[in-house]
C-alpha positions in Angstrom: 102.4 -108.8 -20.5 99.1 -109.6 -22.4 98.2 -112.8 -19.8 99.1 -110.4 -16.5 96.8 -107.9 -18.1 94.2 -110.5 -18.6 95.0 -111.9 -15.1 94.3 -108.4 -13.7 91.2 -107.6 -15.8 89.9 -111.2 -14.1 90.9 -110.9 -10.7 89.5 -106.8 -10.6 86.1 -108.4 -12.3 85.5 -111.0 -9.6 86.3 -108.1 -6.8 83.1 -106.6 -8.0 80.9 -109.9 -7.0 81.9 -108.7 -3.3 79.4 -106.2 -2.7 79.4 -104.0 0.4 76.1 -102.7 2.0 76.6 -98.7 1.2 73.4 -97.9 2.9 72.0 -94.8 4.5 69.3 -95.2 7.3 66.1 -92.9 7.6 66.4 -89.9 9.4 64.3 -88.6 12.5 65.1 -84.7 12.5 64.5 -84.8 16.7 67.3 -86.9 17.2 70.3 -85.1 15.3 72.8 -83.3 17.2 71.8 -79.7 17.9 74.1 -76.5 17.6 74.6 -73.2 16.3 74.7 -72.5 12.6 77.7 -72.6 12.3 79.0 -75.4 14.0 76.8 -77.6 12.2 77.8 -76.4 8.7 81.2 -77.3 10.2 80.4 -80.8 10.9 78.1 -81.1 7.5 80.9 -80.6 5.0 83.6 -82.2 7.4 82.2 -84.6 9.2 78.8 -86.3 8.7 79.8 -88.4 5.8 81.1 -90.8 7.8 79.4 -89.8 11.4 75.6 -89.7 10.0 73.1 -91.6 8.5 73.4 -88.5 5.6 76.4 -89.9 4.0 77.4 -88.6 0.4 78.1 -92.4 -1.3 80.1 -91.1 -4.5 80.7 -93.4 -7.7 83.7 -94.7 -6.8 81.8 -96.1 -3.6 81.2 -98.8 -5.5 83.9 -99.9 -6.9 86.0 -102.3 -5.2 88.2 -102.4 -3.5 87.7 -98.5 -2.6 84.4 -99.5 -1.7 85.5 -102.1 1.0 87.7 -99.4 2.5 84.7 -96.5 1.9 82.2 -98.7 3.7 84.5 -99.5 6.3 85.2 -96.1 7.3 81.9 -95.0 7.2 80.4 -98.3 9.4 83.8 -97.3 11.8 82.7 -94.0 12.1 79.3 -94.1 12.9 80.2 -96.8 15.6 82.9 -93.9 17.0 79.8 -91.3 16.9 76.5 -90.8 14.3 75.6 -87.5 15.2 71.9 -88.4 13.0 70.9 -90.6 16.1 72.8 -87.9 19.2 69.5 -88.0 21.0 69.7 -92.0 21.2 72.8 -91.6 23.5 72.6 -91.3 27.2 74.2 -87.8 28.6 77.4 -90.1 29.9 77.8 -91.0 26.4 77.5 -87.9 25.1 80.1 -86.1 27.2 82.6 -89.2 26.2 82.0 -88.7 22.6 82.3 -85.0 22.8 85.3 -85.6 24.5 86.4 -87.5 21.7 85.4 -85.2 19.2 87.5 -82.7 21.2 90.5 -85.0 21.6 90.2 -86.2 17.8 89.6 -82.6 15.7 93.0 -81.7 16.2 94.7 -84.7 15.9 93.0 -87.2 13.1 89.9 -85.8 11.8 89.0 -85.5 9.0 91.0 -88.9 7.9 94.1 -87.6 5.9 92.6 -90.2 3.2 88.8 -88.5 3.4 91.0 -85.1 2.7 92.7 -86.2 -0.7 89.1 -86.9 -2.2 87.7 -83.9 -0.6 89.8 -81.0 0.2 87.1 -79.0 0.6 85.9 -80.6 4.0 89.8 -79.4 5.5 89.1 -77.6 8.9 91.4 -74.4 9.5 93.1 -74.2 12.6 90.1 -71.8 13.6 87.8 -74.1 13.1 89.3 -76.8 14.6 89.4 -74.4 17.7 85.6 -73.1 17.3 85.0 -77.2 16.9 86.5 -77.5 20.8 85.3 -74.7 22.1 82.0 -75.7 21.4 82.2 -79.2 22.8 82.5 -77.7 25.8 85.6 -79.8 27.4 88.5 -78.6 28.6 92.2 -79.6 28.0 93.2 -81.1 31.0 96.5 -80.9 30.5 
């Protein structure tokens, strides 16, 4: 038992040589994405950690290996949509990516594994709705 504890202490020490880049990038106020108040306080505590350059890197962001699976969600989310560089995208890719946002607020988003750490940033089925309302796409089903 002693050498698999040793073993463990080893392998969970060298993890920590793999470092991930847990970086946020500056931000230019004229690009965010615009809406009401409310909206935006909406997307702030449920969504811009990992959709903005604004992200919230806690402790245990750098620990690995939560931080290889923090960083990778955040860099995969800000691919999907950064909503700190909305200005940057043309009006064809906004409309997709508020299409997304409308297809994915119900469905997936948050990430049920964002939600365990921060059960705070839950939408209510309200908001969810007030979330497609204001993207301004309609289900075409």
């Amino acid at each position: 038992m002693k050498n698999v504890l040793i073993a463990f202490l080893i392998i969970f020490g060298a993890m920590q040589l793999i470092q991930v880049e847990n970086e946020n990038f500056p931000i230019d106020e004229t690009k965010m994405i615009k809406a009401p108040e409310e909206i935006m306080t909406m997307l702030d505590n449920s969504c811009m950690d990992c959709h903005s350059n604004q992200t919230n890197w806690p402790w245990y962001s750098n620990v690995a290996p939560m931080s290889w699976v923090i960083s990778s969600h955040v860099n995969d989310g800000r691919r999907a949509v950064n909503y700190s560089q909305w200005e940057d995208y043309s009006p064809e890719e906004k409309k997709k990516k508020l299409e997304a946002t409308y297809r994915t607020v119900y469905a997936v988003m948050p990430l049920s594994s964002y939600l365990w750490l921060h059960p705070e940033a839950d939408l209510t089925k309200e908001q969810r709705k007030q979330i497609r309302d204001w993207t301004g796409v309609r289900n075409r089903n």
